[in-house]
C-alpha positions in Angstrom: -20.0 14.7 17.0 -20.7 14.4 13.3 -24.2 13.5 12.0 -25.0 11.5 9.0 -28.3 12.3 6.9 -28.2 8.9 4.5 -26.0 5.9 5.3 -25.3 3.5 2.6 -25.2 0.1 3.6 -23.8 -2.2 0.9 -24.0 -6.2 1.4 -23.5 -8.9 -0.8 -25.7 -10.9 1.2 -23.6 -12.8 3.2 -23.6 -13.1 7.1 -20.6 -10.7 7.2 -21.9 -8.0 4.9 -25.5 -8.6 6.6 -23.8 -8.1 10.2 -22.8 -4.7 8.8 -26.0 -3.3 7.5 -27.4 -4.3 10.6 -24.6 -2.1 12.3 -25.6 0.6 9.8 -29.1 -0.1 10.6 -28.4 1.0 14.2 -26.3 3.6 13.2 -29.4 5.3 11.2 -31.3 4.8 14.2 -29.3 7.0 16.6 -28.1 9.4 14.0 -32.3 10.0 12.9 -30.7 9.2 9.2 -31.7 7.9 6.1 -30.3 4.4 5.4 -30.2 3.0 2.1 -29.2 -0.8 1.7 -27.7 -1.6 -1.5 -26.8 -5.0 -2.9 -24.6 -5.2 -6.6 -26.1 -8.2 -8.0 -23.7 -10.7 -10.0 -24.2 -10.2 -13.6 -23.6 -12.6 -16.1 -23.1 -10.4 -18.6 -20.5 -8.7 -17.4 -18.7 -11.8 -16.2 -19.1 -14.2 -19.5 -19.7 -12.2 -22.0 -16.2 -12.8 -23.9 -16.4 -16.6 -22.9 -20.0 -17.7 -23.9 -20.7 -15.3 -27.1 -24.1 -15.4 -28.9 -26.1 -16.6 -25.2 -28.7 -13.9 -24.4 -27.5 -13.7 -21.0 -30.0 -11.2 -19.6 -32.9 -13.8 -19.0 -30.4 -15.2 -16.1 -29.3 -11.8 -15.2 -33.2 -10.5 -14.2 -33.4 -14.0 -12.4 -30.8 -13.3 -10.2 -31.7 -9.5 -9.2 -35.2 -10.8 -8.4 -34.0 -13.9 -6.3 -31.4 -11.3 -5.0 -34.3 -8.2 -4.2 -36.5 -10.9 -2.6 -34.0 -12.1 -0.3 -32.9 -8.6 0.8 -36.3 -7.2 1.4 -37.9 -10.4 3.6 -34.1 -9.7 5.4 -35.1 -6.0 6.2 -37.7 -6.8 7.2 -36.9 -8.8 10.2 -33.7 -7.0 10.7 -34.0 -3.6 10.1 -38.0 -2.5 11.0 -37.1 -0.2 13.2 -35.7 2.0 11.0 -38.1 4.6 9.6 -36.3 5.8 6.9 -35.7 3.0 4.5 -34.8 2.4 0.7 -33.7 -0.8 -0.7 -31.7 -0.9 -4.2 -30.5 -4.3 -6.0 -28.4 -2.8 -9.0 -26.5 -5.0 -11.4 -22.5 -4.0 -12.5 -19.1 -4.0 -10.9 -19.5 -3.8 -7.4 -16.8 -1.3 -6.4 -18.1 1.4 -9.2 -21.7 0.7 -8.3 -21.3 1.3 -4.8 -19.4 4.7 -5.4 -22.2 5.7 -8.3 -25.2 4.7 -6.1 -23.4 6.6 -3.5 -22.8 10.0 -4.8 -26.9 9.6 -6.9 -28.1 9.5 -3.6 -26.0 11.7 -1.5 -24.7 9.5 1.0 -23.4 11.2 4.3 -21.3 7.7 4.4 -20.8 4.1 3.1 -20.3 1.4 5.7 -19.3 -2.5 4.4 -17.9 -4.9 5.6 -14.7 -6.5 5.1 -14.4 -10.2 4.9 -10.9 -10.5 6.2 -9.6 -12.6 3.6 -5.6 -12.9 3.5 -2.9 -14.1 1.6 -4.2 -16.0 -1.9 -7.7 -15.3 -1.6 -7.4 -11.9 -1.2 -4.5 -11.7 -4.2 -6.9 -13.8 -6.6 -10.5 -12.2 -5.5 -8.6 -8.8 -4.6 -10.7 -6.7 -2.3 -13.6 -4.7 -2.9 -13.9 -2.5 0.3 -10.5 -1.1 -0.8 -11.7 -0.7 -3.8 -14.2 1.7 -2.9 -12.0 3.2 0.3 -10.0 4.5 -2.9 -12.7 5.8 -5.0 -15.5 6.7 -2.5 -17.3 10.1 -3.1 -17.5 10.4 0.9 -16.2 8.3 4.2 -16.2 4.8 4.6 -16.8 2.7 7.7 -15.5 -0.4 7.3 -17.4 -2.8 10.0 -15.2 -6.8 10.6 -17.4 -9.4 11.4 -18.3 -9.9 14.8 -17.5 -13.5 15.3 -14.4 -15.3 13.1 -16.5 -16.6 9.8 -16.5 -20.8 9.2 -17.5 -21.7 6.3 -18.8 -25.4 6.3 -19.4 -26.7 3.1 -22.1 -29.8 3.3 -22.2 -32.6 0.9 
């Protein structure tokens, strides 16, 4: 059986991406890896920059990657304490080219994500990340669906 020495785990913070660090949190578990949980934060700066010139966007940006860190960490720390070999990285870009950077800095063994099963126009408009990064990954990807179908419920 193949062994894994660091797993990345990537999440965007939502209950599906969440359900699959958790699955690469028992996967590091069994395996005796490394697991390192990495979230791509949503920049700003990258998103606006052509629509909203002459705004310092960066004061935004940092708010985000903190609110984003914080959130992670108190997560891992409920979820994943059982793991004894833990790092936790919040970077800000592209999330596809992140993920594959951030996985060939720190030699991951493998990447696992999850997919969020979109179809038809919301996977044409939002296009999809994890293939994204199936395509351009420096090493395997496990690709982990939701346990449970997703509703969203939208209060208000």
């Amino acid at each position: 059986m193949k062994t894994f020495k660091k797993i990345l785990a990537v999440t965007d913070l939502s209950s599906e991406s969440l359900s699959a660090v958790s699955y690469a949190g028992h996967l590091a578990r069994a395996q005796g890896a490394s697991l390192v949980v990495l979230h791509v934060a949503h920049s700003t700066t990258v998103l606006f920059t052509e629509f909203v010139p002459g705004i310092d966007m960066t004061a935004i940006d940092e708010e985000i990657e903190t609110a984003a860190r914080e959130r992670l960490g108190s997560w891992a720390k409920r979820h994943l304490r059982k793991v004894e070999q833990l790092e936790l990285i919040v970077r800000r870009g592209l999330v596809p080219e992140t993920v594959c950077e951030v996985a060939a800095e720190t030699g991951a063994s493998i990447i696992a994500m999850a997919t969020h099963g979109r179809t038809g126009v919301g996977r044409m408009v939002l296009g999809s990340v994890t293939e994204k990064v199936l395509a351009r990954a420096p090493c395997p990807v496990l690709v982990v669906r939701p346990p449970n179908p997703v509703v969203e419920v939208k209060s208000g």
